[in-house]
C-alpha positions as CSV (number, residue, x, y, z in Angstrom):
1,X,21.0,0.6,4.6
2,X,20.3,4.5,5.8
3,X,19.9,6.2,8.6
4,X,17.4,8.8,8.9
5,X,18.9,11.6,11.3
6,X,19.7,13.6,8.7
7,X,16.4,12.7,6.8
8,X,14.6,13.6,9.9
9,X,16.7,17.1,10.4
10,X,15.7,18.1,6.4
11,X,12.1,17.2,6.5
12,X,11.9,19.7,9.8
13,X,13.6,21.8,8.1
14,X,11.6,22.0,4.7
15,X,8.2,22.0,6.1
16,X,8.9,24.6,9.0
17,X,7.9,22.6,11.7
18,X,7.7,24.0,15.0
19,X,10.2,21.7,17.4
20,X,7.8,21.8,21.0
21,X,11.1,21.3,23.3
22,X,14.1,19.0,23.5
23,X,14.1,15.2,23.8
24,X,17.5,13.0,24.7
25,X,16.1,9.9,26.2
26,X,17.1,6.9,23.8
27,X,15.6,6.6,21.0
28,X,12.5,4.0,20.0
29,X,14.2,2.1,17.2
30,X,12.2,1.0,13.9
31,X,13.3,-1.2,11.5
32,X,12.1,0.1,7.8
33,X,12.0,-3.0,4.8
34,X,11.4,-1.1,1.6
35,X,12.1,-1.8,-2.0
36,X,14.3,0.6,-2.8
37,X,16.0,-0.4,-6.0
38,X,14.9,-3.1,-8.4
39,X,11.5,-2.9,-10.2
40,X,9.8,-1.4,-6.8
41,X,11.9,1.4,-6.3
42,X,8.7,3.8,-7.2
43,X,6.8,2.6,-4.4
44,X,9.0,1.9,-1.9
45,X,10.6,5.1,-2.1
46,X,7.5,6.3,-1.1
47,X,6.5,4.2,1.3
48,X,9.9,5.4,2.9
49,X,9.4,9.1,2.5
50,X,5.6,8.8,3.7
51,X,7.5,7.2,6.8
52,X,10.6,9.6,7.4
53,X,7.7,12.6,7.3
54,X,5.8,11.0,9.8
55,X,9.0,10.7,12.4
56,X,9.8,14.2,11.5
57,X,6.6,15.3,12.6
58,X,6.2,13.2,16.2
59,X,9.9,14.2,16.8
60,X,9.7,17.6,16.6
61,X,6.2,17.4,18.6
62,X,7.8,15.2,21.4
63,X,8.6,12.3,20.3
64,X,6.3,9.5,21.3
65,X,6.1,8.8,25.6
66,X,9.3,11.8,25.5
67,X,11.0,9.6,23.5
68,X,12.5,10.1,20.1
69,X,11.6,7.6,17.1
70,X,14.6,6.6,15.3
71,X,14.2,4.3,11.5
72,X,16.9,2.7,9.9
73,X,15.6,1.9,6.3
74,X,16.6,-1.8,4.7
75,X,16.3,-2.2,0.8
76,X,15.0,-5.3,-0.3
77,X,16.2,-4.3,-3.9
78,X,12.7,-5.7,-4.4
79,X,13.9,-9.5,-3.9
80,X,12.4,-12.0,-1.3
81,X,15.5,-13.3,-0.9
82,X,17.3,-10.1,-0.3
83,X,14.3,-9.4,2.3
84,X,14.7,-12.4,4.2
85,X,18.5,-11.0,4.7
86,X,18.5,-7.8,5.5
87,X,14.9,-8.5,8.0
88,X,17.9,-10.8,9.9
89,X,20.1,-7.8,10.5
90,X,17.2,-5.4,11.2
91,X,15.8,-8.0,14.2
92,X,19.6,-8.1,15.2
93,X,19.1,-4.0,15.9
94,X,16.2,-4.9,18.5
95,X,13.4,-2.8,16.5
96,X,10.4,-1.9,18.3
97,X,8.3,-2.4,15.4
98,X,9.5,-3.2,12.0
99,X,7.7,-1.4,8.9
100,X,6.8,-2.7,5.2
101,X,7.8,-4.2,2.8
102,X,5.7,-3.5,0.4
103,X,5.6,-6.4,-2.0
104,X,3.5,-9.3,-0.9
105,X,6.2,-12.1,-2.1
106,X,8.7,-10.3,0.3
107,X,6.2,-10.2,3.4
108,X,5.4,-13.6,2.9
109,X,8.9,-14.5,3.4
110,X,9.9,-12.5,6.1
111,X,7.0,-12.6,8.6
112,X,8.2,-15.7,9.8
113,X,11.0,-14.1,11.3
114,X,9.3,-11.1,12.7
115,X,6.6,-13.8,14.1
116,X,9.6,-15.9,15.6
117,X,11.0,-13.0,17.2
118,X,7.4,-11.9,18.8
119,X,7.8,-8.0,16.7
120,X,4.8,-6.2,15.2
121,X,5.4,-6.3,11.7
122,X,3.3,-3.2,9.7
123,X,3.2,-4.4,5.9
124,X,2.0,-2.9,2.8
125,X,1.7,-6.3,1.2
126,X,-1.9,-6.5,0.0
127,X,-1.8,-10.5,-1.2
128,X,-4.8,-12.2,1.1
129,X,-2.1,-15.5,2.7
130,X,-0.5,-13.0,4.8
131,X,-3.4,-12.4,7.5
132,X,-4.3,-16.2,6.9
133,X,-1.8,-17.7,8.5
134,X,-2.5,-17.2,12.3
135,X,0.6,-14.7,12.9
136,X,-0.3,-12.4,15.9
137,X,2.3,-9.8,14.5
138,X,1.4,-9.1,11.2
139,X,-0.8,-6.1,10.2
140,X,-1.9,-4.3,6.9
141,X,-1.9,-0.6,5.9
142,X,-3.0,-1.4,2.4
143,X,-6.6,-2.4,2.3
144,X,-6.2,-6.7,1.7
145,X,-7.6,-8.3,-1.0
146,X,-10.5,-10.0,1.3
147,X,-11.4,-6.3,1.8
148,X,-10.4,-5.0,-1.8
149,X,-11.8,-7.5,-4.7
150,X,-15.4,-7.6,-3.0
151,X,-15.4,-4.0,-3.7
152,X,-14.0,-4.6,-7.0
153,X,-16.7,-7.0,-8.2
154,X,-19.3,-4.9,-6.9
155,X,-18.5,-2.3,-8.8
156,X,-17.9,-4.4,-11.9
157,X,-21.4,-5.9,-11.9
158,X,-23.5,-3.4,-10.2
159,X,-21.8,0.4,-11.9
160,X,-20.2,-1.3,-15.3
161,X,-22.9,-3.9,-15.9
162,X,-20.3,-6.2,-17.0
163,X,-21.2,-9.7,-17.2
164,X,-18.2,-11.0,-19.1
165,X,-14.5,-10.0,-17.6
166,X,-10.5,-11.0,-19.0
167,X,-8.3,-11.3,-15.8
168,X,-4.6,-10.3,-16.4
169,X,-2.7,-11.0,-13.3
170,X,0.8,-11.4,-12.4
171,X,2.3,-14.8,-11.1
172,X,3.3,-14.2,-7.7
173,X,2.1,-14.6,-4.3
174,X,0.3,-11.1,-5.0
175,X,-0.9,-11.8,-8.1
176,X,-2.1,-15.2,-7.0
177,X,-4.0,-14.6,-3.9
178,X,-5.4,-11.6,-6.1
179,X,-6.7,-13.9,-8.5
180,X,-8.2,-16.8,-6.2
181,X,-10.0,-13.9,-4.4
182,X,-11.4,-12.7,-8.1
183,X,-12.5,-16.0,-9.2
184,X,-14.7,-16.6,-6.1
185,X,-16.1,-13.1,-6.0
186,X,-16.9,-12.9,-9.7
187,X,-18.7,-16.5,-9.3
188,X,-20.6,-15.4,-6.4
189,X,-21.9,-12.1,-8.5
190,X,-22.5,-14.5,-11.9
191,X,-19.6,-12.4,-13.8
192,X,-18.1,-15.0,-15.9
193,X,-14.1,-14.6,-16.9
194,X,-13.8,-14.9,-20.2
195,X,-10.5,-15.2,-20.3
196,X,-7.4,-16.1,-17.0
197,X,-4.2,-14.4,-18.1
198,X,-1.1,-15.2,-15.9
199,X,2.0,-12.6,-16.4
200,X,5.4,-12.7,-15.2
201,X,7.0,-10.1,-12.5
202,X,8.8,-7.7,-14.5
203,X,7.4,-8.5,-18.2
204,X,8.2,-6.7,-20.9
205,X,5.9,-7.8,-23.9
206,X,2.3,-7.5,-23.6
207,X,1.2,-7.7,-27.1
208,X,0.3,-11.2,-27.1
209,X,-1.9,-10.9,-23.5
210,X,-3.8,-7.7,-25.3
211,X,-4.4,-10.5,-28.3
212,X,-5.9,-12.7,-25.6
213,X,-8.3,-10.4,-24.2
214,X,-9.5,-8.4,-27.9
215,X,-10.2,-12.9,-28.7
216,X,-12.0,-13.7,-25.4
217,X,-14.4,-10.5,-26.2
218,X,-15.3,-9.2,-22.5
219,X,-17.3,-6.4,-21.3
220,X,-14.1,-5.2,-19.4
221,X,-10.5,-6.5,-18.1
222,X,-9.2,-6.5,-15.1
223,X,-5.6,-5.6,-14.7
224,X,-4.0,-7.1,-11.9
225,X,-0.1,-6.7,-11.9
226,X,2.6,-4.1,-10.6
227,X,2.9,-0.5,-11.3
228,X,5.6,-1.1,-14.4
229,X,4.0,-4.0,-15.9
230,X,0.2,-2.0,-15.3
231,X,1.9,1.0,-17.7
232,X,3.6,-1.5,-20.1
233,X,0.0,-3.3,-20.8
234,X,-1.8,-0.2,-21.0
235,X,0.8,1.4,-23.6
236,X,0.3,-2.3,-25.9
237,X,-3.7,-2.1,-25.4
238,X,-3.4,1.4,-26.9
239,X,-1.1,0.6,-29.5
240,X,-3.3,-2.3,-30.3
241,X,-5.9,-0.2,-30.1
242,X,-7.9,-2.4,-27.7
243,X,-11.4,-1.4,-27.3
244,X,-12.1,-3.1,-24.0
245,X,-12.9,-0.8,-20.8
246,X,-9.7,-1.6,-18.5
247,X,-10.3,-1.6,-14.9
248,X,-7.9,-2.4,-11.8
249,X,-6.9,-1.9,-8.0
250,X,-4.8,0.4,-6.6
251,X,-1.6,-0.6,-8.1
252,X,-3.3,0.2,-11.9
253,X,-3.7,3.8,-10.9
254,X,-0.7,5.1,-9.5
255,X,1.3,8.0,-10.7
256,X,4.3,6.1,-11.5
257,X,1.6,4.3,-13.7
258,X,0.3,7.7,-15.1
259,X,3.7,8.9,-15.7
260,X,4.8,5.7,-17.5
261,X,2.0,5.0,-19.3
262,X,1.3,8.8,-20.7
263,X,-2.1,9.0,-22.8
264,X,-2.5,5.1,-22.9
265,X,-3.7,5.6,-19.2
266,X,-6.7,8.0,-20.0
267,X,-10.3,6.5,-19.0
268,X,-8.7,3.8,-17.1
269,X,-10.5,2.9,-14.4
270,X,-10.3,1.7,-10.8
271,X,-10.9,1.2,-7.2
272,X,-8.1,2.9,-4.5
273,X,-7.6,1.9,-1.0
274,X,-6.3,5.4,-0.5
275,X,-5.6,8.9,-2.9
276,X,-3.7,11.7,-3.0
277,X,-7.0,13.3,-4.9
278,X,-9.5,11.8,-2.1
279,X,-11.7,14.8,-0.9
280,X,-11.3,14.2,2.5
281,X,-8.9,17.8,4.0
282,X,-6.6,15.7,6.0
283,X,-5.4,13.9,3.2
284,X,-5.6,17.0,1.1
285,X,-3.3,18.2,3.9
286,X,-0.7,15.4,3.5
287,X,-0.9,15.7,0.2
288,X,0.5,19.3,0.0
289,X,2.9,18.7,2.5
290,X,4.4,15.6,0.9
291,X,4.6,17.0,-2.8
292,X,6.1,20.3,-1.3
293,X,9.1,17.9,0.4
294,X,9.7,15.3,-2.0
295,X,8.7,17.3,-5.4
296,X,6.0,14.7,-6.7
297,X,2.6,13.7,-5.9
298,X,2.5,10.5,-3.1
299,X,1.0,7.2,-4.1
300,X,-0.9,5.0,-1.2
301,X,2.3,3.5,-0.7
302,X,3.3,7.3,0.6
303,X,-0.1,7.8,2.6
304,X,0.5,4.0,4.0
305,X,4.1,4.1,5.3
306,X,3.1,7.7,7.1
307,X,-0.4,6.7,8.5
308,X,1.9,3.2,10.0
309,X,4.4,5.4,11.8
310,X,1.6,7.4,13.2
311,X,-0.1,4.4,14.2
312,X,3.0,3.3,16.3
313,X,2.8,6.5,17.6
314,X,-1.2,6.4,19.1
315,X,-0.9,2.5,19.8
316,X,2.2,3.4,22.1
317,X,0.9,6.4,23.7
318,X,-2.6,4.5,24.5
319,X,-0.6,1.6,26.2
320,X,1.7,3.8,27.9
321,X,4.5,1.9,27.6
322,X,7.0,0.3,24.4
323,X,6.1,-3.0,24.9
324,X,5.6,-4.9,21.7
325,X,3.5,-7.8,23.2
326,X,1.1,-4.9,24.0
327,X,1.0,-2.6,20.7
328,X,0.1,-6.5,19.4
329,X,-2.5,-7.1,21.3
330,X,-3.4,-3.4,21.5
331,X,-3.9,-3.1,17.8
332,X,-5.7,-6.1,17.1
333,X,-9.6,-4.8,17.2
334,X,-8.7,-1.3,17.4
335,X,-10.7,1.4,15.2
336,X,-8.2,4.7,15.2
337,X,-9.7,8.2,13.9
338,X,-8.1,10.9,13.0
339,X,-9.9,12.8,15.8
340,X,-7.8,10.6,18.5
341,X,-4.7,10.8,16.3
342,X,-4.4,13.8,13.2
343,X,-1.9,11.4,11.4
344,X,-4.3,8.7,11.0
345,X,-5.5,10.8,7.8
346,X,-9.2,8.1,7.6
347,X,-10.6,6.2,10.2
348,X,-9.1,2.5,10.0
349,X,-10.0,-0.6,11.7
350,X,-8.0,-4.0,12.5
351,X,-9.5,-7.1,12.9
352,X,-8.2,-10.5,14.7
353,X,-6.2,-10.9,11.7
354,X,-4.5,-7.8,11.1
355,X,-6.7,-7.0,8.5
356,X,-7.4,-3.3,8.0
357,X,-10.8,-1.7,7.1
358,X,-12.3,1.5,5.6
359,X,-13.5,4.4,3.4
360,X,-12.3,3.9,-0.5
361,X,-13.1,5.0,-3.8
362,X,-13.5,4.9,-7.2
363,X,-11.5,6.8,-9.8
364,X,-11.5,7.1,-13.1
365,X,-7.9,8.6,-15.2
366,X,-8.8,12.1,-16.7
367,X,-5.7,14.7,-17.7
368,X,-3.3,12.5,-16.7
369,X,-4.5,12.4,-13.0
370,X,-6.9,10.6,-11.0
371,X,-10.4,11.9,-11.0
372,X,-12.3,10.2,-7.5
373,X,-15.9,9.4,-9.0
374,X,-17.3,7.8,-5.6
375,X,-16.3,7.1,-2.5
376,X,-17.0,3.9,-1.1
377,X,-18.0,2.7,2.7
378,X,-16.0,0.2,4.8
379,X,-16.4,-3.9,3.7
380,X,-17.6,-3.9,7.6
381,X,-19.3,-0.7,8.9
């Protein structure tokens, strides 16, 4: 567990940021659940750091209703289990809000608590269950897979031509839901998979999944796994010398991904729910600021866990009031803009669900970066 007072104080500090006047009421608590250490230390590190920039930010503007925020970040050490736990102490702390996690399998877990307890829960968990299961607290920053795979498939059939695809997923409640939501898209498009590869969280070996796709012959596979098992199959299709176009989500592009996977990345290809690289200048924005405080370039996980904070920030400030019965209720069919709040870097939409909506694009890995190729519109204009 940290607190972020001194995180706060540095991140004013680094990016020179103007501190508007003095604010001493008490503080609006947040409640942060982020893997870091274990296996999703990459992302939820920056899911954290996208979030400690945002409260620097508010704070030295004012605070939110003259009112500081104040985070005190969990770490799930990327373990449902673990998440359950620590989401116990974090309610015991009387959050406002709490934010992430950013695994799936740990959301799934701990949003009965949060829903028990009547607090907005703000997750990066992208698996499709989450916003199925009638909780009036739960709410995405990542683009779901209801919103995501359509795009996906789309792209497969109508850019790629593919007709045949291999699907390599991972076995988890990510993974899963990722899969169902595959299978009925690609059937609905007449893309027939060729070949359904389950993978283990955390899997080391890959060779004998590459020797299943180079059998089933597809026009293209579709990598659907975490960030270190996305670089470890990538570096075994290269080795193997696999000569199938690889495509994936979000996850398959990231820059840990990149960084891990080296030259087996180039020419991969895939669709993001949100870039670093997206030409769109508030992004861009973020983007400089973030790699000139933390020394690397953000993921989505980054962009996500600053764009939530920011959120709490505008749904607050529009109700007038921290009430977490209204930011609920509040946020439920709200569409925010970046003109009505800057830190909402794209214009986002929530449904009755909690589902998210918006812009996202395609990008292919050239030079060891990713290289947006076309920016697509929301699932629901």
């Amino acid at each position: 567990m940290r607190r972020t007072g001194l995180v706060a104080a540095a991140v004013i500090l680094l990016l020179g940021l103007p501190v508007s006047h003095a604010i001493s009421a008490d503080p609006i608590k947040l409640a942060d659940l982020a893997e870091l250490s274990g296996g999703g230390a990459p992302v939820g590190t920056s899911w954290k750091n996208g979030i400690d920039m945002a409260i620097a930010e508010i704070n030295a503007a004012g605070g939110v209703l003259g009112r500081p925020l104040a985070v005190t970040h969990y770490d799930t050490q990327t373990n449902p289990g673990v998440s359950r736990g620590v989401l116990q102490k974090a309610l015991d702390e009387d959050p406002y809000v709490v934010l992430g996690p950013v695994y799936s399998s740990a959301t799934m877990v701990d949003m009965q608590l949060t829903e028990q307890a009547k607090v907005p829960e703000i997750t990066g968990g992208a698996a499709a269950g989450l916003t199925k299961q009638g909780d009036a607290y739960i709410f995405r920053m990542v683009l779901g897979q209801a919103s995501s795979i359509p795009k996906v498939v789309n792209y497969l059939k109508d850019r790629m031509k593919v007709q045949t695809v291999a699907l390599l997923w991972v076995n988890d409640d990510y993974g899963k839901d990722g899969r169902d939501a595959f299978l009925r898209e690609s059937a609905s498009h007449g893309i027939k998979v060729a070949a359904d590869i389950s993978t283990e969280p955390a899997q080391v070996d890959f060779s004998a999944d590459v020797v299943k796709v180079r059998d089933a012959k597809p026009d293209a596979v579709f990598v659907y796994t975490h960030e270190e098992e996305c670089a470890r199959f990538l570096k075994e299709a290269k080795k193997e010398s696999l000569p199938t176009p690889i495509f994936g989500d979000t996850t398959l592009l990231d820059p840990k991904v990149i960084a891990l996977a080296g030259d087996a990345a180039e020419g991969v290809r895939g669709h993001l729910s949100l870039s670093a690289g997206a030409p769109i200048p508030s992004i861009q924005d973020f983007s400089g600021k973030f790699q000139k405080l933390y020394g690397y370039v953000s993921d989505h996980n980054g962009i996500q866990g600053y764009m939530a904070v920011h959120v709490i920030r505008y749904v607050t400030e529009k109700n007038k009031k921290v009430d977490r019965q209204a930011f609920a209720d509040t946020l439920h069919g709200l569409t925010i803009t970046p003109e009505q709040e800057p830190g909402i870097l794209i214009p986002t939409s929530w449904d009755a669900s909690g589902d998210d909506d918006r812009l996202s694009f395609i990008a292919e890995i050239v030079d060891g970066k990713q290289k947006i190729v076309e920016t697509l519109p929301k699932l629901h204009p």
